[in-house]
CHARMM-style PDB file with segment names, atoms N, HN, CA, C and O in Angstrom:
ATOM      1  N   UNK     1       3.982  -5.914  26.001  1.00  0.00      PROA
ATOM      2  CA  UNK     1       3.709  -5.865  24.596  1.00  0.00      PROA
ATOM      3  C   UNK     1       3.787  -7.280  24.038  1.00  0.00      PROA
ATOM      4  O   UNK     1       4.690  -8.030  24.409  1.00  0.00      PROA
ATOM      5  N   UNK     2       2.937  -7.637  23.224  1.00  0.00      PROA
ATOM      6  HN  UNK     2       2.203  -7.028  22.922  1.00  0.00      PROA
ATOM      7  CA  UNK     2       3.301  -9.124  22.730  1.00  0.00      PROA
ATOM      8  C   UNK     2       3.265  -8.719  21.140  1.00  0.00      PROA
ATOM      9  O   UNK     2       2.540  -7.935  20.526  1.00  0.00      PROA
ATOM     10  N   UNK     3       4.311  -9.546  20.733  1.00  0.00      PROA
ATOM     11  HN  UNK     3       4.900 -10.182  21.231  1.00  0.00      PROA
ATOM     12  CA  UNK     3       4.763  -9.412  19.403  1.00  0.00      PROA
ATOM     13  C   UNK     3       4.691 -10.446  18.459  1.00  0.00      PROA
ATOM     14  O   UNK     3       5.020 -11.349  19.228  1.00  0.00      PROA
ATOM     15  N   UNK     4       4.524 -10.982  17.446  1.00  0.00      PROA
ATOM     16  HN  UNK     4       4.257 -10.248  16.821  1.00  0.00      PROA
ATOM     17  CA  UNK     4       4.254 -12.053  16.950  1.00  0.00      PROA
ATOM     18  C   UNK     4       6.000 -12.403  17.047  1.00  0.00      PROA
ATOM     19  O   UNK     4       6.746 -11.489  17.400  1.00  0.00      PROA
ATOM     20  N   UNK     5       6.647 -13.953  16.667  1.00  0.00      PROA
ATOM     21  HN  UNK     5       6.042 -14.696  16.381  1.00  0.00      PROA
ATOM     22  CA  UNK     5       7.468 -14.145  16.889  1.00  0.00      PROA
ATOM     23  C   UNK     5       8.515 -13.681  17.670  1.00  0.00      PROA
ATOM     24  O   UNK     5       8.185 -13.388  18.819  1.00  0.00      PROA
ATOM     25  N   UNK     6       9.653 -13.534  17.389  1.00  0.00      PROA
ATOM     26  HN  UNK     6       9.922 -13.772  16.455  1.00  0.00      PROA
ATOM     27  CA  UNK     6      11.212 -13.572  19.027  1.00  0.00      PROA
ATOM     28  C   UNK     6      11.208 -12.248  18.722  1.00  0.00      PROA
ATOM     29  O   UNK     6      11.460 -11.566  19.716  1.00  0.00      PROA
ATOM     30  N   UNK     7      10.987 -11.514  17.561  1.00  0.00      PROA
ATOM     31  HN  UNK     7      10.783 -12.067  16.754  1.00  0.00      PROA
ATOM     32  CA  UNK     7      10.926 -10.484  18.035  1.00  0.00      PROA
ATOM     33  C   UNK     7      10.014  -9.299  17.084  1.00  0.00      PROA
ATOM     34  O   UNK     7       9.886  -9.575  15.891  1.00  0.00      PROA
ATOM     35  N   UNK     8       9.515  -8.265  17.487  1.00  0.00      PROA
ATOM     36  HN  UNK     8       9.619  -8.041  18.456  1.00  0.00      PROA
ATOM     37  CA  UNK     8       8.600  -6.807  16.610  1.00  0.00      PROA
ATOM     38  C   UNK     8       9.497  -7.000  15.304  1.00  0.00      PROA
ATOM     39  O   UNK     8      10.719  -7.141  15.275  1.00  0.00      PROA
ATOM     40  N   UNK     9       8.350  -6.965  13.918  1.00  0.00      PROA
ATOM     41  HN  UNK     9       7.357  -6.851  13.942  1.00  0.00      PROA
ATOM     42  CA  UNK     9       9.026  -6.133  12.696  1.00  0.00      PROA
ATOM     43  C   UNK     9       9.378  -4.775  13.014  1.00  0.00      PROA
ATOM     44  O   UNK     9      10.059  -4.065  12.274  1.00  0.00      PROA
ATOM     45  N   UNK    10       8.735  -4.296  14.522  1.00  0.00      PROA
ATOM     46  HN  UNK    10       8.182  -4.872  15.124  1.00  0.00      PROA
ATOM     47  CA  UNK    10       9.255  -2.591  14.334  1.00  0.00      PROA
ATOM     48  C   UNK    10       9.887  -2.362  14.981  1.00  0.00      PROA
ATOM     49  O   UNK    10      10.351  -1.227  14.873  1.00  0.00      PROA
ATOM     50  N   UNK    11      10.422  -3.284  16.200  1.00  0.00      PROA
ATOM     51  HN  UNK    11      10.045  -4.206  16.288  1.00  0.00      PROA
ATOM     52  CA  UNK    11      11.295  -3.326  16.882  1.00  0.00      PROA
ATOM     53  C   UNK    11      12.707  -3.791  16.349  1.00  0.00      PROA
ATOM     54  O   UNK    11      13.552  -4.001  17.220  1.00  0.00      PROA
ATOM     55  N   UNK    12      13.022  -3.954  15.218  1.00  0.00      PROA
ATOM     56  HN  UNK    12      12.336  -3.783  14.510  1.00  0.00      PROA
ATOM     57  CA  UNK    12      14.351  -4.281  14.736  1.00  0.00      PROA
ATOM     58  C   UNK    12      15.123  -3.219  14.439  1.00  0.00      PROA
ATOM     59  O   UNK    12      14.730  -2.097  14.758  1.00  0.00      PROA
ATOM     60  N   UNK    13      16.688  -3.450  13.595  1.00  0.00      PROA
ATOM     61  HN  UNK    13      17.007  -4.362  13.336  1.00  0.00      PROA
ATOM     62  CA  UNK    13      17.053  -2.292  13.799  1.00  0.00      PROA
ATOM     63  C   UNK    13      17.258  -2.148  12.444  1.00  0.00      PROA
ATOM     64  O   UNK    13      18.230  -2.506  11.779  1.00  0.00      PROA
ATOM     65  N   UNK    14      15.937  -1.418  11.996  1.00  0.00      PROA
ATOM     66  HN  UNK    14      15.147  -1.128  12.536  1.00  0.00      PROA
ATOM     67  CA  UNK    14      16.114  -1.088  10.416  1.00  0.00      PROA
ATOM     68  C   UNK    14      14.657  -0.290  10.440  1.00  0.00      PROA
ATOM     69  O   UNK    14      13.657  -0.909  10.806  1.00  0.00      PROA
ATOM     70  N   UNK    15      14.576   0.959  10.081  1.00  0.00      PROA
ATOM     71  HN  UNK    15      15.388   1.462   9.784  1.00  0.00      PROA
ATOM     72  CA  UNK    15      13.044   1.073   9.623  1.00  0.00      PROA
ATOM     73  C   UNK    15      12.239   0.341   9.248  1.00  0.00      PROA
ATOM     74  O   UNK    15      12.503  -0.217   8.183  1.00  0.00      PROA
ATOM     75  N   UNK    16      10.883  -0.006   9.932  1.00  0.00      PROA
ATOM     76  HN  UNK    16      10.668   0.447  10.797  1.00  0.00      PROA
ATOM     77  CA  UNK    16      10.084  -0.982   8.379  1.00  0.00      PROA
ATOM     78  C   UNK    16       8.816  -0.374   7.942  1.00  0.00      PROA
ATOM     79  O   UNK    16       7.961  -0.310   8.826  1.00  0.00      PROA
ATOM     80  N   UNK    17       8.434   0.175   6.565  1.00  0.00      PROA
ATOM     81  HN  UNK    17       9.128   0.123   5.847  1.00  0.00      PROA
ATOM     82  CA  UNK    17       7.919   0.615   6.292  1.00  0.00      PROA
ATOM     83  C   UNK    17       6.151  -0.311   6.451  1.00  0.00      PROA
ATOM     84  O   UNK    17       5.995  -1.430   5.963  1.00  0.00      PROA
ATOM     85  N   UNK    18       5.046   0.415   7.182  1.00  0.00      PROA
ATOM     86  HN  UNK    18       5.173   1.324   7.578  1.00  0.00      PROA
ATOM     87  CA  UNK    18       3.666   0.217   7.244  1.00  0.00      PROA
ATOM     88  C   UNK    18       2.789   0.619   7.073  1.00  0.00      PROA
ATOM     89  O   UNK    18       3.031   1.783   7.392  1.00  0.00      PROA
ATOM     90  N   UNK    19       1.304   0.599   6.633  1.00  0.00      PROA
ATOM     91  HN  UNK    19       1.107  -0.346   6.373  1.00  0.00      PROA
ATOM     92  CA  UNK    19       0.299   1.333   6.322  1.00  0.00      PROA
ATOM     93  C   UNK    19      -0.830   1.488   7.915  1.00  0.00      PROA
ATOM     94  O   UNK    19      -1.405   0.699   8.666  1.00  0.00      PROA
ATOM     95  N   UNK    20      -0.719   2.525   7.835  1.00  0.00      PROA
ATOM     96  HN  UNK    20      -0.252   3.165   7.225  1.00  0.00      PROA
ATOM     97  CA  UNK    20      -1.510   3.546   8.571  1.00  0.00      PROA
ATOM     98  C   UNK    20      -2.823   2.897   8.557  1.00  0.00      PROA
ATOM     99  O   UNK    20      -3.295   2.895   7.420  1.00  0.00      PROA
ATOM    100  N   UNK    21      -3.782   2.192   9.681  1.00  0.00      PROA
ATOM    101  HN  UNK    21      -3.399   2.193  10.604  1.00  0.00      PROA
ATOM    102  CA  UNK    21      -5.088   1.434  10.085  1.00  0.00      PROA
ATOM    103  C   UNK    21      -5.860   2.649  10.034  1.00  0.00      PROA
ATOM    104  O   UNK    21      -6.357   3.299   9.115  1.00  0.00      PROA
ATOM    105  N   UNK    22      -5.807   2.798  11.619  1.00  0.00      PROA
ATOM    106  HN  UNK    22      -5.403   2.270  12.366  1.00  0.00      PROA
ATOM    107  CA  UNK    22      -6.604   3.762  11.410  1.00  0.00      PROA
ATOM    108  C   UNK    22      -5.807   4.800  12.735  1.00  0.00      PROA
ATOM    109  O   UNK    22      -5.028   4.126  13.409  1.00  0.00      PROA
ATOM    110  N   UNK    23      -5.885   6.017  13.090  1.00  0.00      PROA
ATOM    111  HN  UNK    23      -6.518   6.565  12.542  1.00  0.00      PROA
ATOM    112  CA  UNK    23      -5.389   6.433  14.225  1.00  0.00      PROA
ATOM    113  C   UNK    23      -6.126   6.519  15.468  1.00  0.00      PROA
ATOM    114  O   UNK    23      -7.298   6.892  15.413  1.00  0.00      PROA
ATOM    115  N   UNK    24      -5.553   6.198  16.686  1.00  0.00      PROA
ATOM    116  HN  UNK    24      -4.602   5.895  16.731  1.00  0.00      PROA
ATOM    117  CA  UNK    24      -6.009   6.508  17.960  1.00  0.00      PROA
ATOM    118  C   UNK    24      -5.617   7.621  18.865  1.00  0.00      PROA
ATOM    119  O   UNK    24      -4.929   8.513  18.369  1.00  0.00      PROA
ATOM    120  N   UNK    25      -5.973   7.707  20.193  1.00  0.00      PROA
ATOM    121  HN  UNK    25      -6.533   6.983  20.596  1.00  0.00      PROA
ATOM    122  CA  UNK    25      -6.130   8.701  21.339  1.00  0.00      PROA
ATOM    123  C   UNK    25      -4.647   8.644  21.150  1.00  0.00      PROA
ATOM    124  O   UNK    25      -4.073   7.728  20.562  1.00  0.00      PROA
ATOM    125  N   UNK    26      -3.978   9.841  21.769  1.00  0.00      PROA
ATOM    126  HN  UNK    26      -4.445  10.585  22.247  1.00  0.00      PROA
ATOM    127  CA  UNK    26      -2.910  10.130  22.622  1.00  0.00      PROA
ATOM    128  C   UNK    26      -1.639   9.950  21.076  1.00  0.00      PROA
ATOM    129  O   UNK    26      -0.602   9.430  21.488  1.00  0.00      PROA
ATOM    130  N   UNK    27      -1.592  10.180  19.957  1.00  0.00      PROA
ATOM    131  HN  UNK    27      -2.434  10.602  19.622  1.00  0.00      PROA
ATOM    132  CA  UNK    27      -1.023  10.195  18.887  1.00  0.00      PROA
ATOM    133  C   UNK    27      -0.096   8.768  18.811  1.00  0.00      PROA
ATOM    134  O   UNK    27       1.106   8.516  18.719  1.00  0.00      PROA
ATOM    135  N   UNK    28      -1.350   7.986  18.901  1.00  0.00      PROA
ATOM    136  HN  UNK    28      -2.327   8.190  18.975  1.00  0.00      PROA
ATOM    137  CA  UNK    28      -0.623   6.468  18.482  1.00  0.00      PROA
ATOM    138  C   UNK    28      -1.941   5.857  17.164  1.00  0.00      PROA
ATOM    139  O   UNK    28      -3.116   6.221  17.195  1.00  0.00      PROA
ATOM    140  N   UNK    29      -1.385   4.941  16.161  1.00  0.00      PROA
ATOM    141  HN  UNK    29      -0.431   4.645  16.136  1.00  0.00      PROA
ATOM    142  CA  UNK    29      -1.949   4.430  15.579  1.00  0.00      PROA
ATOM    143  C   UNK    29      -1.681   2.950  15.550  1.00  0.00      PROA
ATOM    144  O   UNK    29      -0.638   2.379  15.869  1.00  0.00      PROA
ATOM    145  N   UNK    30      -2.543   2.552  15.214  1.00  0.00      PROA
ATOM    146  HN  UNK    30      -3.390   3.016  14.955  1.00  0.00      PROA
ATOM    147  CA  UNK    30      -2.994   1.286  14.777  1.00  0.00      PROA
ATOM    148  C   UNK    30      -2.518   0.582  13.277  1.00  0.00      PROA
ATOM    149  O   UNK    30      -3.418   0.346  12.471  1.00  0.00      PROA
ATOM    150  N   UNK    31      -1.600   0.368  13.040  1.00  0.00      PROA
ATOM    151  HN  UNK    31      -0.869   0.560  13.694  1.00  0.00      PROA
ATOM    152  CA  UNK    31      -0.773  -0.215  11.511  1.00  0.00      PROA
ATOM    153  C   UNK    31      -1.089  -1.620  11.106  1.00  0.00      PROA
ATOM    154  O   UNK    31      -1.732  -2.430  11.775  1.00  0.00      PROA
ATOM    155  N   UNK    32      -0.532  -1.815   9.873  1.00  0.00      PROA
ATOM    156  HN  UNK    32      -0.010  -1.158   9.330  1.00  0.00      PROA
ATOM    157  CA  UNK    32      -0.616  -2.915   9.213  1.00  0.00      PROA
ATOM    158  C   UNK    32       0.661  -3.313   9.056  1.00  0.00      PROA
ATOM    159  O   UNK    32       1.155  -2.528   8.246  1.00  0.00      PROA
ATOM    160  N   UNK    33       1.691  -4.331   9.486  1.00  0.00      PROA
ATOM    161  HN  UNK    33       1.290  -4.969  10.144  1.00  0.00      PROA
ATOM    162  CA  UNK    33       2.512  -4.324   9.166  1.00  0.00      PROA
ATOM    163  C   UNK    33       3.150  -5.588   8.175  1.00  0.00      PROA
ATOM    164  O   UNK    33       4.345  -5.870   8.099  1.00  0.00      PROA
ATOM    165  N   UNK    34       2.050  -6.254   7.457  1.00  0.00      PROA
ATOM    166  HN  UNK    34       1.079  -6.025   7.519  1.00  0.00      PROA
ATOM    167  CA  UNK    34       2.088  -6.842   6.252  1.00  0.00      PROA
ATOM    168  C   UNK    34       2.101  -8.553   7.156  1.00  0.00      PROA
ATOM    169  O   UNK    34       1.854  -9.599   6.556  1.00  0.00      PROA
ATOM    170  N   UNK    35       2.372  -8.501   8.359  1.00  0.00      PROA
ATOM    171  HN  UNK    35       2.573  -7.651   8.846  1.00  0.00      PROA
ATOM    172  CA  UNK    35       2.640  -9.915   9.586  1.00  0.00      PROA
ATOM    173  C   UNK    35       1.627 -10.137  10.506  1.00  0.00      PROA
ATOM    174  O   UNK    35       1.422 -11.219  11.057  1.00  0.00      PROA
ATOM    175  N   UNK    36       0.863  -8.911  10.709  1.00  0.00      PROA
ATOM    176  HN  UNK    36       1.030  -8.032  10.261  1.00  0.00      PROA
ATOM    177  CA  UNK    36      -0.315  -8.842  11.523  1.00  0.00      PROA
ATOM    178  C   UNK    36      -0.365  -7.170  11.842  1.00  0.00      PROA
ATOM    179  O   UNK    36       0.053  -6.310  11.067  1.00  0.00      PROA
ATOM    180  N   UNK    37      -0.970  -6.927  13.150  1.00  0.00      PROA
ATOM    181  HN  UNK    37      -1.310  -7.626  13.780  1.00  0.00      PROA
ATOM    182  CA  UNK    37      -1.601  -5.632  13.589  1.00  0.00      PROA
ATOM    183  C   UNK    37      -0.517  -5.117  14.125  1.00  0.00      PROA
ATOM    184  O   UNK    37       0.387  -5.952  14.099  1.00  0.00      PROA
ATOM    185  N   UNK    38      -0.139  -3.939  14.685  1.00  0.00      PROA
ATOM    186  HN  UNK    38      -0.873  -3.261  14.706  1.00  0.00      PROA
ATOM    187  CA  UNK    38       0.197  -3.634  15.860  1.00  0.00      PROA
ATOM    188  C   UNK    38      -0.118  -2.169  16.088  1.00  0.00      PROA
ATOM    189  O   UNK    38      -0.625  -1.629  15.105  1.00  0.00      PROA
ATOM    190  N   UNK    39       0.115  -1.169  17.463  1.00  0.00      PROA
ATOM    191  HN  UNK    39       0.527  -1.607  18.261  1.00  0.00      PROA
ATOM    192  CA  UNK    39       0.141   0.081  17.819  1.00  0.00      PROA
ATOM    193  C   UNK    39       1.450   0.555  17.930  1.00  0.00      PROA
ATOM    194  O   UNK    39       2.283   0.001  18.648  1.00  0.00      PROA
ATOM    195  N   UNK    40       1.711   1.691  17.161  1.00  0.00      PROA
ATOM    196  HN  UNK    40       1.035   2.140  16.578  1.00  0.00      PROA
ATOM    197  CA  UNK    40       3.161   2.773  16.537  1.00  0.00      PROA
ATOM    198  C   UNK    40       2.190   3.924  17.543  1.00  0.00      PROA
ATOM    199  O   UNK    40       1.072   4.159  18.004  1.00  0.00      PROA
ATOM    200  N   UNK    41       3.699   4.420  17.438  1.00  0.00      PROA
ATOM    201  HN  UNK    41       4.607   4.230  17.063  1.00  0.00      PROA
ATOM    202  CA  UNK    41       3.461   6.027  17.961  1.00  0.00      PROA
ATOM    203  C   UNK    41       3.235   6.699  16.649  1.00  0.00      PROA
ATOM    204  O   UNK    41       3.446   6.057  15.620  1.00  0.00      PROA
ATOM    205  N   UNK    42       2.877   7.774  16.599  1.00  0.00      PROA
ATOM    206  HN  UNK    42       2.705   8.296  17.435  1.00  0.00      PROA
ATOM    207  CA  UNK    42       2.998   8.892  15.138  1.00  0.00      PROA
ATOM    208  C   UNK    42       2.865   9.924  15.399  1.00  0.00      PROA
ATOM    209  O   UNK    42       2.426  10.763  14.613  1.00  0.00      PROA
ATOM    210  N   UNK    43       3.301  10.218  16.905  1.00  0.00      PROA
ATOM    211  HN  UNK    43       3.658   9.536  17.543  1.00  0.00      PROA
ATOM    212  CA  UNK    43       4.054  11.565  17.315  1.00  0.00      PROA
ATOM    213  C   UNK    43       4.637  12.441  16.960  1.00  0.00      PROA
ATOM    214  O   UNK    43       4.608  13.658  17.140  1.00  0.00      PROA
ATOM    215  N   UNK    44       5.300  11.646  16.327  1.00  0.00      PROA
ATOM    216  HN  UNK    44       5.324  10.657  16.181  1.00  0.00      PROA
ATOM    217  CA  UNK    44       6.536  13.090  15.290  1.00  0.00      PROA
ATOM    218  C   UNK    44       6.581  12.833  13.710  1.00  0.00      PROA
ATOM    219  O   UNK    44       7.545  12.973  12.958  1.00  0.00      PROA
ATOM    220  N   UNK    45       5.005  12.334  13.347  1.00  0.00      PROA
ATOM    221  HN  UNK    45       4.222  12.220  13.958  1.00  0.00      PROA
ATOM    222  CA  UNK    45       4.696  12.422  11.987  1.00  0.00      PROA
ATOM    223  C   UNK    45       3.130  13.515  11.752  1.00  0.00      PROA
ATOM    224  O   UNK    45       2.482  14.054  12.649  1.00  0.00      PROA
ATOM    225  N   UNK    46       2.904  13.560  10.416  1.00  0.00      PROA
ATOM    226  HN  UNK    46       3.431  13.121   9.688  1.00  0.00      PROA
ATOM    227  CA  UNK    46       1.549  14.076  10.277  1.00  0.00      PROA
ATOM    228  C   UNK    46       1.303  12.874   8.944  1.00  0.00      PROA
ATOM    229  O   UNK    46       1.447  12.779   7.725  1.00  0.00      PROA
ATOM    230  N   UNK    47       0.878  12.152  10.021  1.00  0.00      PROA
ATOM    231  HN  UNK    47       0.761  12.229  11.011  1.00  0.00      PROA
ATOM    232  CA  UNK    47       0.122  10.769   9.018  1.00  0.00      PROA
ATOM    233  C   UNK    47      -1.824  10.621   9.386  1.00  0.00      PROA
ATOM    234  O   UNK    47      -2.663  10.979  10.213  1.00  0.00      PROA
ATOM    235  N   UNK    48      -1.719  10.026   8.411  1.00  0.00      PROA
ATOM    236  HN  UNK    48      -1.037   9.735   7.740  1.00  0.00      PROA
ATOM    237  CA  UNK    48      -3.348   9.337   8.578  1.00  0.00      PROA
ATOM    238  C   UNK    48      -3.150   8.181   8.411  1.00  0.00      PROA
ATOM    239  O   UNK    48      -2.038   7.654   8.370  1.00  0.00      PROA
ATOM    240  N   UNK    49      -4.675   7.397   8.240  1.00  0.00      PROA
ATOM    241  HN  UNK    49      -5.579   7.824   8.273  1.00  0.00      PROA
ATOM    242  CA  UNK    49      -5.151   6.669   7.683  1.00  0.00      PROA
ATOM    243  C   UNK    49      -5.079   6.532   6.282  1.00  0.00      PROA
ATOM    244  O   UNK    49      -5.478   7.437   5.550  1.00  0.00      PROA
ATOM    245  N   UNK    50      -4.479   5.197   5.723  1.00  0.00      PROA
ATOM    246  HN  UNK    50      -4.155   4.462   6.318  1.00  0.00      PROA
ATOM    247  CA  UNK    50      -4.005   4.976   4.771  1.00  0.00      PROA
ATOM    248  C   UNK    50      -2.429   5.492   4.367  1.00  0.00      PROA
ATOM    249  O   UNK    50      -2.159   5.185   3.206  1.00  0.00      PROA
ATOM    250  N   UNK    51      -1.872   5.857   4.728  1.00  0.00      PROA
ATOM    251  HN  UNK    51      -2.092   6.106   5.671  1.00  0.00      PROA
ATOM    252  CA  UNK    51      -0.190   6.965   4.621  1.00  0.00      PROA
ATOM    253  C   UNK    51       0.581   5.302   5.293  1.00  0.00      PROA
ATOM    254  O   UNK    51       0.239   4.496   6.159  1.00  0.00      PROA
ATOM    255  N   UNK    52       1.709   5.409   4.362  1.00  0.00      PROA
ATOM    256  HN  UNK    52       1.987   6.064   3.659  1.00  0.00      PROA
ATOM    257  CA  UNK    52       2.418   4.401   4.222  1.00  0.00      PROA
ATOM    258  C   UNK    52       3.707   5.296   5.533  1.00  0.00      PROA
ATOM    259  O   UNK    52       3.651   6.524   5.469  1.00  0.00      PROA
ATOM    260  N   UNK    53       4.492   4.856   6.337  1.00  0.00      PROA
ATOM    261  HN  UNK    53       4.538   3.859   6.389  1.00  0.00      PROA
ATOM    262  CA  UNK    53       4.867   5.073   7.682  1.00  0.00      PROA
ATOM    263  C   UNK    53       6.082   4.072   7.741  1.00  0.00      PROA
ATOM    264  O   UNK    53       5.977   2.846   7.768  1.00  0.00      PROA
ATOM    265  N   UNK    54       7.494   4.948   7.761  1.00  0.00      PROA
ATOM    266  HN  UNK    54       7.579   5.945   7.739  1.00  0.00      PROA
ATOM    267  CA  UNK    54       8.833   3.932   8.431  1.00  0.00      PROA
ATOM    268  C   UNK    54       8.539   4.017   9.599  1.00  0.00      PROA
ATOM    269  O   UNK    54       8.163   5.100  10.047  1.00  0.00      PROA
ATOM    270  N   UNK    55       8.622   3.016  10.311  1.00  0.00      PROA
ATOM    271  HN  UNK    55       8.927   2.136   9.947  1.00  0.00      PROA
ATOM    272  CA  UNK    55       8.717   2.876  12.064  1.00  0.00      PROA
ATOM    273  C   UNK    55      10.097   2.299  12.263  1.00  0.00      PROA
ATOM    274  O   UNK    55      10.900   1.714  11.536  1.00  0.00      PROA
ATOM    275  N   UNK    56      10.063   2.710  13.602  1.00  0.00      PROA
ATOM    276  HN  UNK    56       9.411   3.185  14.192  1.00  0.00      PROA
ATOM    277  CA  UNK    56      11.906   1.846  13.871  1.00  0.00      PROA
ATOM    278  C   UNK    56      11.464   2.056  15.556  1.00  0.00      PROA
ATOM    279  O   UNK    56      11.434   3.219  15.959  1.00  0.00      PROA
ATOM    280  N   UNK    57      11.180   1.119  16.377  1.00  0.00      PROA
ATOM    281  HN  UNK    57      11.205   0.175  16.050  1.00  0.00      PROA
ATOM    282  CA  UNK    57      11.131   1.332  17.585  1.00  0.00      PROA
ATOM    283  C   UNK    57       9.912   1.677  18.242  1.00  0.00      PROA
ATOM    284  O   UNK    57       9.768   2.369  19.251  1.00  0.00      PROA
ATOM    285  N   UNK    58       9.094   1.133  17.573  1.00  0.00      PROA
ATOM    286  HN  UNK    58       9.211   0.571  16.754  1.00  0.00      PROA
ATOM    287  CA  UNK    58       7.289   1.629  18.052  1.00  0.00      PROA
ATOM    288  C   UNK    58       7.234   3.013  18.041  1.00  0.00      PROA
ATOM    289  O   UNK    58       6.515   3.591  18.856  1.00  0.00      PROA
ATOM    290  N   UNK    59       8.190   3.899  16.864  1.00  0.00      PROA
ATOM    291  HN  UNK    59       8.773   3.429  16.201  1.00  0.00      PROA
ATOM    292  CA  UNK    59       7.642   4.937  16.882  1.00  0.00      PROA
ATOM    293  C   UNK    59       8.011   5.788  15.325  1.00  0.00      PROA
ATOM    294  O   UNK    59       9.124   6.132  14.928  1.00  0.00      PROA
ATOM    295  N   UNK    60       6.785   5.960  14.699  1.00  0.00      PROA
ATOM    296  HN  UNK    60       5.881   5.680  15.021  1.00  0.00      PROA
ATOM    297  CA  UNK    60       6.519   6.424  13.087  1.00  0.00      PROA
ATOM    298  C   UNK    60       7.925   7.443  13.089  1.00  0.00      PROA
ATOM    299  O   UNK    60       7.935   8.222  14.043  1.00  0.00      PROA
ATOM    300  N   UNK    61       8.955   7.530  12.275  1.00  0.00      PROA
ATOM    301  HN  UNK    61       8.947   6.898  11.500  1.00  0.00      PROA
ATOM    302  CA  UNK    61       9.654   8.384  12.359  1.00  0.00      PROA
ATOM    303  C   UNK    61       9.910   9.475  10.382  1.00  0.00      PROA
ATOM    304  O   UNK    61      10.695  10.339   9.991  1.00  0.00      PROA
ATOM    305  N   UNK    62       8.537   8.586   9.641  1.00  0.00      PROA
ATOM    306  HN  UNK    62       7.899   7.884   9.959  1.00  0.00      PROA
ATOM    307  CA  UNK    62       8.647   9.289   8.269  1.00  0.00      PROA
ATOM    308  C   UNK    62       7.622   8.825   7.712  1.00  0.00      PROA
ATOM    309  O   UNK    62       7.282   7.645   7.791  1.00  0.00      PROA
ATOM    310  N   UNK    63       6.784  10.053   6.841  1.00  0.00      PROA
ATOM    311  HN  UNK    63       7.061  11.012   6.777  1.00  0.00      PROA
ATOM    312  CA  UNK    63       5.894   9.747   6.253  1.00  0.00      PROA
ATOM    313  C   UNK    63       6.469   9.328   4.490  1.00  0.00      PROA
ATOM    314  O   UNK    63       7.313  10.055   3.967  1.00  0.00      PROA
ATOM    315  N   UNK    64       5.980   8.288   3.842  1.00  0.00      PROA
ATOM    316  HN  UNK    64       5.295   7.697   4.267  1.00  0.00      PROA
ATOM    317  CA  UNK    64       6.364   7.640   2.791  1.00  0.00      PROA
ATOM    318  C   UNK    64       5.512   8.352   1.588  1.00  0.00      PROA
ATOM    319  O   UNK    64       4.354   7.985   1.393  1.00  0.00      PROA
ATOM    320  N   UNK    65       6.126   9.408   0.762  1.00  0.00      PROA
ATOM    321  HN  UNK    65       7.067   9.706   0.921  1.00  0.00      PROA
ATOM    322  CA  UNK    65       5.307   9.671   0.268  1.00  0.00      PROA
ATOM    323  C   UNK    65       5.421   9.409  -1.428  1.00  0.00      PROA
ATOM    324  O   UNK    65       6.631   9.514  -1.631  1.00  0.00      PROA
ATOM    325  N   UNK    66       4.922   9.192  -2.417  1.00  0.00      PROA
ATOM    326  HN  UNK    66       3.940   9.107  -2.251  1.00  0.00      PROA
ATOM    327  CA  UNK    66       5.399   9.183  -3.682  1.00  0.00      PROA
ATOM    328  C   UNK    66       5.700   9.874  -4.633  1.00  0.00      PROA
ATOM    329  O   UNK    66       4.798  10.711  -4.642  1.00  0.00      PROA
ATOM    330  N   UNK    67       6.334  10.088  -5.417  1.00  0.00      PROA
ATOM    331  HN  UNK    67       7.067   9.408  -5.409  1.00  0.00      PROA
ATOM    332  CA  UNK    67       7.397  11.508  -6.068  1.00  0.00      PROA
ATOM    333  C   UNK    67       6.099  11.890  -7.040  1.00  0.00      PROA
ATOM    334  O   UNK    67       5.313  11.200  -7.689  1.00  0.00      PROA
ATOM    335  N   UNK    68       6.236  13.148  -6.854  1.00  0.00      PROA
ATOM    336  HN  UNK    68       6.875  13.708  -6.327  1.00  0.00      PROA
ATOM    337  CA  UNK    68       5.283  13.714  -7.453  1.00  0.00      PROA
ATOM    338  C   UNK    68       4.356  14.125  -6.767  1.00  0.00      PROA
ATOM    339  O   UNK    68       3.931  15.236  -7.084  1.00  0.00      PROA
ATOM    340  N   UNK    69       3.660  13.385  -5.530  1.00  0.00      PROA
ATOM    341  HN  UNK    69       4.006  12.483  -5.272  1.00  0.00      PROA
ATOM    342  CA  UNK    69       2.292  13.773  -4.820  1.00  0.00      PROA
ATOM    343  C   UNK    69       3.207  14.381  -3.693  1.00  0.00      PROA
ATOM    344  O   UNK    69       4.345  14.010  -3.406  1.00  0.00      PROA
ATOM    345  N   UNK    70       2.369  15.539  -3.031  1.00  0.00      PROA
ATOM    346  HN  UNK    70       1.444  15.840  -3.265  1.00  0.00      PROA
ATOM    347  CA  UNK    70       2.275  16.115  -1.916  1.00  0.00      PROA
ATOM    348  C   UNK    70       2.595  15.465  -0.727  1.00  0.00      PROA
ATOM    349  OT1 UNK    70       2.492  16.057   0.347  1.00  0.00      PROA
TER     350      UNK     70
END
């Protein structure tokens, strides 16, 4: 895996919240993580494209949603 600097924004140990690219094969997507690109799992989310996404560990663990909307 290559990561920009020493180490992943999603590899740290804090959720970091990202926007959803677009999704790929095998329930991984493609994110924005405000530093550059990378591929998250979103296995144990029901996200899309565009859906804002905590990751913690290359893998989506919450969909971000805003009070009031669905």
């Amino acid at each position: 895996m290559n990561c920009p600097g020493e180490t992943c924004v999603t590899c740290s140990d804090e959720a970091v919240a990202v926007t959803v690219v677009r999704l790929l094969e095998q329930d991984f997507a493609l994110v924005d993580t405000g530093r550059g690109r990378e591929v998250v799992s979103v296995a144990l989310v029901d996200a899309g494209a565009g859906d804002t996404v905590l990751v913690h560990a290359k893998e989506a663990i919450a969909v971000v949603r805003e009070v009031g909307r669905p």
